[in-house]
C-alpha positions as a Markdown table, in Angstrom:
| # | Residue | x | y | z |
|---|---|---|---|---|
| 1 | Unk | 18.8 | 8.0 | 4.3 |
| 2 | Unk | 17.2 | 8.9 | 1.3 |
| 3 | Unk | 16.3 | 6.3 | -1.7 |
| 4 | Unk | 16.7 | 7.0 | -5.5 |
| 5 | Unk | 14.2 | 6.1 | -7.5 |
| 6 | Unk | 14.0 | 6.4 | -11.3 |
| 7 | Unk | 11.2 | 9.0 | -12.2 |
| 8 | Unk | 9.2 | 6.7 | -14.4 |
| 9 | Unk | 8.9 | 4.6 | -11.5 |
| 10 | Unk | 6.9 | 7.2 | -9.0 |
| 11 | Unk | 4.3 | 9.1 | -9.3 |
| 12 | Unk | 4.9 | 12.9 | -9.6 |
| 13 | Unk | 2.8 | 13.7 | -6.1 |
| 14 | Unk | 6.1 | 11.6 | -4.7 |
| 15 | Unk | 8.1 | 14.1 | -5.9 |
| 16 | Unk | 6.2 | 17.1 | -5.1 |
| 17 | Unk | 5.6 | 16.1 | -1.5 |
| 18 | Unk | 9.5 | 14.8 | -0.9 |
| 19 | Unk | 8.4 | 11.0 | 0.0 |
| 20 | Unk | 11.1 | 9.2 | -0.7 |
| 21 | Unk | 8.9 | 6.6 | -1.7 |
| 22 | Unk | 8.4 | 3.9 | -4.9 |
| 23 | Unk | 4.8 | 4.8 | -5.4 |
| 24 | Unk | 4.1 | 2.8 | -8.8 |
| 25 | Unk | 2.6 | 4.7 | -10.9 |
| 26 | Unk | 1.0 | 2.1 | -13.3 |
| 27 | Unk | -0.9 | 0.0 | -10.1 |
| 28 | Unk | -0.4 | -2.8 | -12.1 |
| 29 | Unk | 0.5 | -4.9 | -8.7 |
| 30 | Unk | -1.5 | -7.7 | -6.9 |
| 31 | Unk | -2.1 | -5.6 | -3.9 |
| 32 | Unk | -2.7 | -2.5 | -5.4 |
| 33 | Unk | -5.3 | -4.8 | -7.9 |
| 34 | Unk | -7.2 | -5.2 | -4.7 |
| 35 | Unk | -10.4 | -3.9 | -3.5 |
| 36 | Unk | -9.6 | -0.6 | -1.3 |
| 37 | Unk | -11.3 | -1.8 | 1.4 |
| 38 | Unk | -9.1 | -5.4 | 1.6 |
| 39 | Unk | -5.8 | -3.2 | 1.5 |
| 40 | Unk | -7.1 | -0.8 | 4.1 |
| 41 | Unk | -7.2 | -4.2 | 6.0 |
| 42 | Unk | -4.2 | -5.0 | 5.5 |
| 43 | Unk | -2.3 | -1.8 | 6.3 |
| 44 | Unk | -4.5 | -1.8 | 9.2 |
| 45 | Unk | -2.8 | -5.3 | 10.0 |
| 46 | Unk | 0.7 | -4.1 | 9.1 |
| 47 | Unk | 0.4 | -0.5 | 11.2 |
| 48 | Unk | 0.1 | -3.2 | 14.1 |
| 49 | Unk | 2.9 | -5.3 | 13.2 |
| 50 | Unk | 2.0 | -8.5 | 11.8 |
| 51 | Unk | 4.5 | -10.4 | 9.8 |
| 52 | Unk | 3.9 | -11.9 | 6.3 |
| 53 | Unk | 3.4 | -15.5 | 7.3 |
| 54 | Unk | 0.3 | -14.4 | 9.7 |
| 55 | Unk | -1.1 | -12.2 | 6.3 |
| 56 | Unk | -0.5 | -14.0 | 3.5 |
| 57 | Unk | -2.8 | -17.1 | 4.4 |
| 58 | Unk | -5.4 | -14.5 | 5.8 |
| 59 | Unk | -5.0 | -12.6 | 2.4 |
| 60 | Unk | -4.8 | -15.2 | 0.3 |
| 61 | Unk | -7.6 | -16.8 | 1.5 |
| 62 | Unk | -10.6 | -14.0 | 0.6 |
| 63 | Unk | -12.2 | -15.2 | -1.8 |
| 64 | Unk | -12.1 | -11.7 | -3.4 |
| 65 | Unk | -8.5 | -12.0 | -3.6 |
| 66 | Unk | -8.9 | -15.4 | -5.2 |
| 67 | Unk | -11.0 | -14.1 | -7.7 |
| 68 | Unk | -8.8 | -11.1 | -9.1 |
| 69 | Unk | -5.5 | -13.6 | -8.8 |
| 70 | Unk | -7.0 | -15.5 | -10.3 |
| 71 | Unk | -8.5 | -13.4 | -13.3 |
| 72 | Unk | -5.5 | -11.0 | -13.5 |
| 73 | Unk | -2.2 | -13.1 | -12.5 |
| 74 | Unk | -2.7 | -15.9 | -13.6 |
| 75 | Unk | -3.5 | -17.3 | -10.1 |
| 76 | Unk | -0.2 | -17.0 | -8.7 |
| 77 | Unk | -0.6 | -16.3 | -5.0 |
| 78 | Unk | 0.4 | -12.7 | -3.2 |
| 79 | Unk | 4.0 | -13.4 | -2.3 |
| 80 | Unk | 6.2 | -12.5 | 0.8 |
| 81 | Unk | 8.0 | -9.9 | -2.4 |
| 82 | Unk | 4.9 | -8.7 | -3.3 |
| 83 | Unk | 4.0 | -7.9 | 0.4 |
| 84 | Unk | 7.6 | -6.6 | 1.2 |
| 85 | Unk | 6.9 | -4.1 | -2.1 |
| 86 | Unk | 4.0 | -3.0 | -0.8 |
| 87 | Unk | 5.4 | -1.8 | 3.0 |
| 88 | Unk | 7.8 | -0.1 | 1.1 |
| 89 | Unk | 5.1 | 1.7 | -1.7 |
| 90 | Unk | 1.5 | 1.8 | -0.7 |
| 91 | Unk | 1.9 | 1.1 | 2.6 |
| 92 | Unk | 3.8 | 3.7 | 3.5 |
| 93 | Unk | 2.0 | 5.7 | 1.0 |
| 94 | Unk | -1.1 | 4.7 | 3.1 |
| 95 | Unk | 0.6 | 5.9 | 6.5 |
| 96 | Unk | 1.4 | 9.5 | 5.0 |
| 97 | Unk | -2.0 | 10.0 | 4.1 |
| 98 | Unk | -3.2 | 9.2 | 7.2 |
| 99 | Unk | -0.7 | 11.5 | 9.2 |
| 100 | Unk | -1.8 | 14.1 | 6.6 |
| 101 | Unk | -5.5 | 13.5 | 7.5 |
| 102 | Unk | -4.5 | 13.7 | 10.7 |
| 103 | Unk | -2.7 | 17.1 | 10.8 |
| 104 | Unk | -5.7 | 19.0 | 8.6 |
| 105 | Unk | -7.9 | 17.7 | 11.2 |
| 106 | Unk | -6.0 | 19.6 | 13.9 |
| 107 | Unk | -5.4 | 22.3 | 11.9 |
| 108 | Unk | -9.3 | 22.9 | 11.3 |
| 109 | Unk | -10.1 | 22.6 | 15.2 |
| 110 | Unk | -7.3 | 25.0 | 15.9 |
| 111 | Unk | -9.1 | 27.3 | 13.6 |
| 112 | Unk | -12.6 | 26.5 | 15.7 |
């Protein structure tokens, strides 16, 4: 099944690449506000399945991620929306890369 997306609202890689994903392209979000190394944490916990009400109090409870709620959003805690935005954007974003990674890593030992 393949998802519509107005063309403001992706990036033009998204396009380019056929994801049908909602990549934002402004990063204006409260995960994507995070420190690369926190959301590479937390796709890390997502690859392996954990739910938002196991990741939300660990995520909510860095300090870190205090600090930038707190200094960019007003404070208002990441959400279970917020979270189910991001499996559907970055996340899987985050997963393409990776299989991406993956394959031009094969590709340059086939080429050994």
């Amino acid at each position: 099944m393949e998802t519509t997306t107005p063309a403001a609202a992706t990036t033009p890689a998204a396009h380019i690449v056929g994801l049908p994903l909602e990549i934002p392209s402004s990063g204006r979000g409260k995960i994507a506000a995070l420190d690369g190394d926190i959301r590479k944490e937390l796709n890390v916990r997502l690859e392996d399945g954990q739910q938002a009400p196991e990741i939300l109090p660990w995520l909510n409870g860095l300090h870190e991620v205090q600090e930038i709620l707190k200094h960019g959003f007003k404070g208002v805690p990441i959400s279970p929306q917020n979270l189910s935005a991001w499996r559907r954007g970055g996340f899987l974003f985050w997963l393409w890369q990776a299989e991406l990674r993956q394959d031009t890593h094969l590709l340059r030992e086939g080429t050994e």
